[in-house]
C-alpha positions in Angstrom: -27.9 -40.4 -64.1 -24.5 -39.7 -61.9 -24.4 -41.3 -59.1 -22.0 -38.5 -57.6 -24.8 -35.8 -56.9 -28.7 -36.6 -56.8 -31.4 -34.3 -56.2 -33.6 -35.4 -53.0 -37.3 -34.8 -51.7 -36.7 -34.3 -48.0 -39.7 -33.5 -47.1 -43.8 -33.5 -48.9 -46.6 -31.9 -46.7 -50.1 -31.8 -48.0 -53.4 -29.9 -47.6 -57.1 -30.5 -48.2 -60.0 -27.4 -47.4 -62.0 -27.9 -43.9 -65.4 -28.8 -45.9 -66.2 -32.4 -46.8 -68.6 -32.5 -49.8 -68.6 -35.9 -52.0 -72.2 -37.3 -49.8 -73.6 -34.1 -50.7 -73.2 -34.0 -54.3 -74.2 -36.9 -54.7 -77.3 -36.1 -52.4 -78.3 -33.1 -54.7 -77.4 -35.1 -58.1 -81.7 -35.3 -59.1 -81.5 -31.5 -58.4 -78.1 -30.7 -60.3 -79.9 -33.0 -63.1 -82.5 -32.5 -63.2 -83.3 -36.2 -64.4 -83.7 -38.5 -62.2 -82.7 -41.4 -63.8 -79.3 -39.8 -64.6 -79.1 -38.8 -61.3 -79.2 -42.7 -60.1 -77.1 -43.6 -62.8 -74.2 -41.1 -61.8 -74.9 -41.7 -58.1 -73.7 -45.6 -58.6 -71.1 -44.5 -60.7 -70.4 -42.2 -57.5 -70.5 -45.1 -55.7 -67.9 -47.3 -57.4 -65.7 -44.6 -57.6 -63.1 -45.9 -54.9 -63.9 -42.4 -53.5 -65.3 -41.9 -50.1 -64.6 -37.9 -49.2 -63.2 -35.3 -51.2 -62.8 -31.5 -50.5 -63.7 -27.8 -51.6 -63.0 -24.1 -50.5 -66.7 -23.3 -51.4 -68.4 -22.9 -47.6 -71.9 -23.2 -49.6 -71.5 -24.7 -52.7 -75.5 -25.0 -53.4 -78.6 -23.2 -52.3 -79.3 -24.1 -48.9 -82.8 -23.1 -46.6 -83.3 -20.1 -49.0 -79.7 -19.1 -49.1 -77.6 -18.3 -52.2 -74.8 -20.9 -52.8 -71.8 -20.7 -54.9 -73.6 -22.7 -57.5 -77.1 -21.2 -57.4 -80.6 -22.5 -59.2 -80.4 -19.1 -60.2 -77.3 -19.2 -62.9 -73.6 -20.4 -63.2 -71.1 -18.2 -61.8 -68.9 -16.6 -64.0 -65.2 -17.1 -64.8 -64.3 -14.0 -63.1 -66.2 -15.1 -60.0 -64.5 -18.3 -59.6 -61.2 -16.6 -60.4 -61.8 -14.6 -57.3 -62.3 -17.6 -55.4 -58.9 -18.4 -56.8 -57.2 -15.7 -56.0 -58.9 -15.5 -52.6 -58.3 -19.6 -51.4 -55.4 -21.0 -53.7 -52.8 -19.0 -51.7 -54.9 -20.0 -48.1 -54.6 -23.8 -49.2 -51.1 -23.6 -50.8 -49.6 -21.9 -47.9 -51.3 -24.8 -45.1 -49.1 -27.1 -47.2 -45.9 -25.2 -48.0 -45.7 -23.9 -44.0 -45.1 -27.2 -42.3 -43.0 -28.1 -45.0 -40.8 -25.3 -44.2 -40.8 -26.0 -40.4 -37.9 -25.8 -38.4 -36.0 -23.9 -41.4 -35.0 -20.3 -42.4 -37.5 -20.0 -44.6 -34.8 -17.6 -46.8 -32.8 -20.7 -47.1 -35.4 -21.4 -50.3 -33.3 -20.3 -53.3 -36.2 -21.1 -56.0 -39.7 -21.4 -55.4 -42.1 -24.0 -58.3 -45.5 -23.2 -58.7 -47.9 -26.4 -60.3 -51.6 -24.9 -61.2 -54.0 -25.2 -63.7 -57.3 -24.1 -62.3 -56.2 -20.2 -61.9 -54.2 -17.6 -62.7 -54.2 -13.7 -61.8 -50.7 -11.3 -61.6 -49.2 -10.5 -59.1 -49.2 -14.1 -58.7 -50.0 -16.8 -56.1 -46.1 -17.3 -56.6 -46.0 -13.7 -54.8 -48.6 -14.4 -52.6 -46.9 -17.5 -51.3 -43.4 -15.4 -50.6 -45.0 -13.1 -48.9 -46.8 -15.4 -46.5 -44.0 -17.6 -45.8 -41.4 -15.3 -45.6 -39.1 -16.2 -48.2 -36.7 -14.1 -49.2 -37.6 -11.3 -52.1 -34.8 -12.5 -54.5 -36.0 -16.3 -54.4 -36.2 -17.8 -58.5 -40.0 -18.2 -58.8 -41.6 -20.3 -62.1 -45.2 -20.8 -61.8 -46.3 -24.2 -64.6 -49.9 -23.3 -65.4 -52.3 -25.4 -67.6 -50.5 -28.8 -68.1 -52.8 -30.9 -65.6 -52.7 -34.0 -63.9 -49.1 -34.5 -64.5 -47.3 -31.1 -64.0 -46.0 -32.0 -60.6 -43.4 -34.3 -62.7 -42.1 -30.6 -64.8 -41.6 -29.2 -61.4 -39.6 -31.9 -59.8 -37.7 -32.1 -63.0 -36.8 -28.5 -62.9 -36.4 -29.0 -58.9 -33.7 -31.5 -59.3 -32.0 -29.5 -62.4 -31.9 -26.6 -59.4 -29.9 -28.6 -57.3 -27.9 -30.7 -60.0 -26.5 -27.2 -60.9 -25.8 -25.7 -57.8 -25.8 -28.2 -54.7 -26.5 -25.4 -52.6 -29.8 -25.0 -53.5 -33.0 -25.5 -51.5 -36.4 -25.4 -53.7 -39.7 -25.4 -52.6 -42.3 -27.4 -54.9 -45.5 -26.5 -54.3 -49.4 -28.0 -56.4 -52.1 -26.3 -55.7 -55.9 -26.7 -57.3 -59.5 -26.2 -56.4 -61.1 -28.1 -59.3 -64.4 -27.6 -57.5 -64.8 -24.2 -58.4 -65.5 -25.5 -62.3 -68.4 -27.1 -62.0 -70.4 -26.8 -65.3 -74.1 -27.4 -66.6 -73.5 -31.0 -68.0 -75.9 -33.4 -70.4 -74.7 -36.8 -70.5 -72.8 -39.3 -67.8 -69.5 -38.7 -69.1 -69.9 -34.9 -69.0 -70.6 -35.6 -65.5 -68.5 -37.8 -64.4 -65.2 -35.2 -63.8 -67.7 -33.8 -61.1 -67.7 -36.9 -59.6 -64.0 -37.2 -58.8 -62.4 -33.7 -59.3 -61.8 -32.5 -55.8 -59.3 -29.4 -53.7 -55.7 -30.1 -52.6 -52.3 -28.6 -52.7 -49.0 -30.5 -51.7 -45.6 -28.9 -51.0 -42.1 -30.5 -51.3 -38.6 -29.5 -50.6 -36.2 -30.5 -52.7 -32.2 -30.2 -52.3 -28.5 -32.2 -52.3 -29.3 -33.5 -48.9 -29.1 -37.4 -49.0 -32.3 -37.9 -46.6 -35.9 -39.1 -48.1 -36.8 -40.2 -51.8 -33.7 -39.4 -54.2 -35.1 -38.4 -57.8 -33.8 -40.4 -61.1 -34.4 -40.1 -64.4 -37.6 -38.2 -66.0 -39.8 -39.6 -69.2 -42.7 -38.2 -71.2 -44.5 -39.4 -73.8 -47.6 -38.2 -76.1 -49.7 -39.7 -78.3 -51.0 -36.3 -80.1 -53.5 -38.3 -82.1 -55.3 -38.8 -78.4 -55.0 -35.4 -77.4 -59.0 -34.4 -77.6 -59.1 -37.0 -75.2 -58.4 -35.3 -72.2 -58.9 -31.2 -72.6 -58.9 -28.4 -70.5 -60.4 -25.2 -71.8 -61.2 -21.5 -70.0 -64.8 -20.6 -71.1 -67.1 -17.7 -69.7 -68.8 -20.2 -67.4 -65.4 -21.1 -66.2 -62.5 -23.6 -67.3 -64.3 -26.5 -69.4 -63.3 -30.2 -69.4 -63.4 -32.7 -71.8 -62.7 -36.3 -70.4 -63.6 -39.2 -72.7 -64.8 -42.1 -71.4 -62.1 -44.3 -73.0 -59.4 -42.2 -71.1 -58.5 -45.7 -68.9 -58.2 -48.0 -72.4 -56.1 -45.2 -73.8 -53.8 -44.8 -70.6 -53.6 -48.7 -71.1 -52.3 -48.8 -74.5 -50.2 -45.8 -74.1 -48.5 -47.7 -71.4 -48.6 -51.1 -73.3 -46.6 -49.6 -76.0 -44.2 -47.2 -74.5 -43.2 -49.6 -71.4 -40.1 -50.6 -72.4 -38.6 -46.8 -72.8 -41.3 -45.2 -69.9 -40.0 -47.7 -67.4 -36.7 -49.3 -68.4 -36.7 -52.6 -67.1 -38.8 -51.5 -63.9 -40.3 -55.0 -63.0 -43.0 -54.9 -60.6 -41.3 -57.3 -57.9 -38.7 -54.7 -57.3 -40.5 -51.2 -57.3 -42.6 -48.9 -55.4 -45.4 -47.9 -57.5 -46.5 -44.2 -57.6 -49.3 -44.2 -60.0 -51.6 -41.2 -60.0 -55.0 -41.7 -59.2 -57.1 -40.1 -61.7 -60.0 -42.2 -61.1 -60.3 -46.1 -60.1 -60.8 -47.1 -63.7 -57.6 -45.9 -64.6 -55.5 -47.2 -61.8 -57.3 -51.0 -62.6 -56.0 -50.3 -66.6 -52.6 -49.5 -65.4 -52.2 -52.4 -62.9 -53.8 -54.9 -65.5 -51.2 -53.9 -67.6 -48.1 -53.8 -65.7 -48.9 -56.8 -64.3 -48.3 -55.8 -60.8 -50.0 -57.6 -57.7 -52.5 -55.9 -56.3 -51.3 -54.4 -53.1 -48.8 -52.1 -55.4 -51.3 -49.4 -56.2 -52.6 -49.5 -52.3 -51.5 -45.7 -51.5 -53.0 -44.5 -55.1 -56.3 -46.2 -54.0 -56.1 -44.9 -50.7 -55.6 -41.1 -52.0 -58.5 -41.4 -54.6 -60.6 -42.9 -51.3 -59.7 -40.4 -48.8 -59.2 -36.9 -51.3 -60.9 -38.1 -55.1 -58.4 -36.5 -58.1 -57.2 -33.0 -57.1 -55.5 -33.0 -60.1 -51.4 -32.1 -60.3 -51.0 -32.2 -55.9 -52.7 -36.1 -56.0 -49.2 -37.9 -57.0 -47.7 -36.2 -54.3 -49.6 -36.9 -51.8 -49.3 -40.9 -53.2 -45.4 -39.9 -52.6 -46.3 -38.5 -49.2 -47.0 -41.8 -47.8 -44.1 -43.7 -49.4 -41.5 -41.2 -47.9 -44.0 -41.0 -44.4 -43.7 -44.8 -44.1 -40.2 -46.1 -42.3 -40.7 -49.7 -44.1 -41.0 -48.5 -47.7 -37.2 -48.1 -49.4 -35.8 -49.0 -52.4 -36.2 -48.3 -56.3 -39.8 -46.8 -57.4 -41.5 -45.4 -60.3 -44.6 -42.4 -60.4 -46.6 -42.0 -62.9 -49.1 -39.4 -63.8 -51.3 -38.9 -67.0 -52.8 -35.7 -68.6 -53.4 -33.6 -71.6 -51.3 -34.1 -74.4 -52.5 -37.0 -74.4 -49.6 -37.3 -71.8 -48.0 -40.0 -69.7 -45.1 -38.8 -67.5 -43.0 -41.1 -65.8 -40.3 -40.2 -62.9 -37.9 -43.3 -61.2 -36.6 -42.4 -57.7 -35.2 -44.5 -54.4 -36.7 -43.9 -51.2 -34.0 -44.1 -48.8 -34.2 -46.6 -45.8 -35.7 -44.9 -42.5 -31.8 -43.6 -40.6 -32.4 -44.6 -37.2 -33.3 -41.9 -34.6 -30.3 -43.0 -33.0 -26.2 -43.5 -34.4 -25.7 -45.4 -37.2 -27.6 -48.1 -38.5 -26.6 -51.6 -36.8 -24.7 -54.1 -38.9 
């Protein structure tokens, strides 16, 4: 890519609901189950998930002292009910993101506004919603990319950066929002459950413009192996969007990434970049490190997302991008990574910029 203008994320602010819940799913596994032996079987998986809190918009999930939850003994809710939810929280949890990104700004400076969601949809959209509660102005570009996943923050930084690479003056706002808790399903076996066990509420909002400050975006690459593609599925059912995750998901990632290395990460060695690597569950960030060969304290932001928030899905690599640009010692080249349907790897290379000083020029 030209050197002589370069798309740049100033800024990446991020969002997680008020209510903790990971201990108490777990806790109320032998009820969800009903089998107790599954129950302790998915509670140590639960256990070696590299996940210690994750978070959801439901204020009672489950039944609770004789109350009604969200998910009652008493049936599933049904996709209209959770799209309710949707239409009633996505906006809430977007908008904590997207506002402090927007701080100290006109907030009608934003000449396009990018929408990344896949666990709900309703018209007028949460891309109207989200102009009307952060007072952007009424003639702002809006795109919402539904349904692609884990990965369709990288679609919306690529069509970010075109933005600016085709008018410098431009200022987009990026924002991923899902609440993959409100698709909890009746499940049989451990690997039915096991998306329950990671799946968790976020949103993430970026600016994106010409200005030379924060992590400067390079080249894009996607590949697809279709002949994997029933290996991660995402499906909307009357019970709610339905997800298929096989449990080889990790050795596929691997060999995806084994073969396609050389054109996903031209000449990236591991030495020399900052590694962005989605983390959609512990097992997959262990195949990709294996596999890249890189030493362990490369993936230690991923880890620390999937720890502190579990896998919410398209926000997760940007808040693993959050605490590259937050951190004054990180700069230089770097490479995120994300993986989804498809069966889908995209790749993005970017520079994080060294920290300016918060006074004159840098010191020679």
């Amino acid at each position: 890519m030209s050197t002589s203008r370069r798309a740049y994320i100033n800024r990446i602010e991020t969002a997680v609901p008020d209510r903790e819940g990971h201990g108490e799913f777990i806790a109320r596994l032998p009820e969800l189950t009903g089998n107790r032996k599954l129950a302790r079987k998915l509670a140590y998986l639960g256990r070696r998930s590299g996940i210690t809190t994750r978070y959801t918009v439901l204020d009672q999930p489950f039944d609770q002292n004789g109350t009604q939850g969200f998910y009652s003994t008493r049936g599933l809710p049904s996709t209209g009910q959770r799209m309710a939810i949707y239409r009633r929280e996505a906006p809430r949890l977007a908008t904590r993101a997207a506002a402090p990104a927007l701080a100290g700004m006109d907030p009608r400076r934003v000449t396009h506004l990018i929408v990344t969601t896949c666990t709900g949809f309703y018209a007028p959209g949460i891309d109207i919603d989200l102009l009307h509660a952060l007072g952007l102005s009424e003639c702002v570009c809006r795109t919402i990319i539904g349904f692609m996943g884990c990965y369709s923050a990288f679609p919306g930084l690529r069509l970010a950066q075109s933005a600016v690479l085709a008018n410098p003056d431009a200022v987009v706002l990026v924002v991923s929002v899902e609440l993959c808790s409100i698709h909890f399903q009746n499940a049989v076996t451990a690997e039915q459950w096991m998306p329950f066990l990671i799946f968790a509420d976020g949103a993430s909002a970026a600016i994106v413009s010409s200005k030379p400050d924060g992590i400067a975006l390079g080249d894009f690459h996607t590949c697809i192996e279709s002949q994997r593609a029933d290996a991660m599925t995402w499906d909307i059912g009357n019970e709610g969007y339905t997800m298929t995750l096989s449990p080889k998901l990790p050795d596929y990632v691997a060999q995806i990434v084994k073969r396609r290395k050389t054109e996903m990460l031209a000449g990236a060695t591991a030495d020399k970049r900052l590694w962005a690597i989605h983390p959609g569950g512990k097992a997959i960030l262990d195949a990709v490190e294996k596999e890249l060969r890189l030493p362990s304290a490369a993936l230690a932001n991923s880890r620390e997302v999937l720890r502190r928030h579990g896998n919410m899905s398209s926000p997760t690599v940007m808040f693993v991008l959050k605490r590259f640009l937050d951190d004054p010692q990180a700069a230089g080249p770097g490479c995120a990574m994300a993986f989804g349907p498809g069966l889908a790897v995209e790749c993005c290379f970017f520079e994080k910029l060294a920290a300016r000083p918060p006074h004159g020029p840098a010191a020679h």
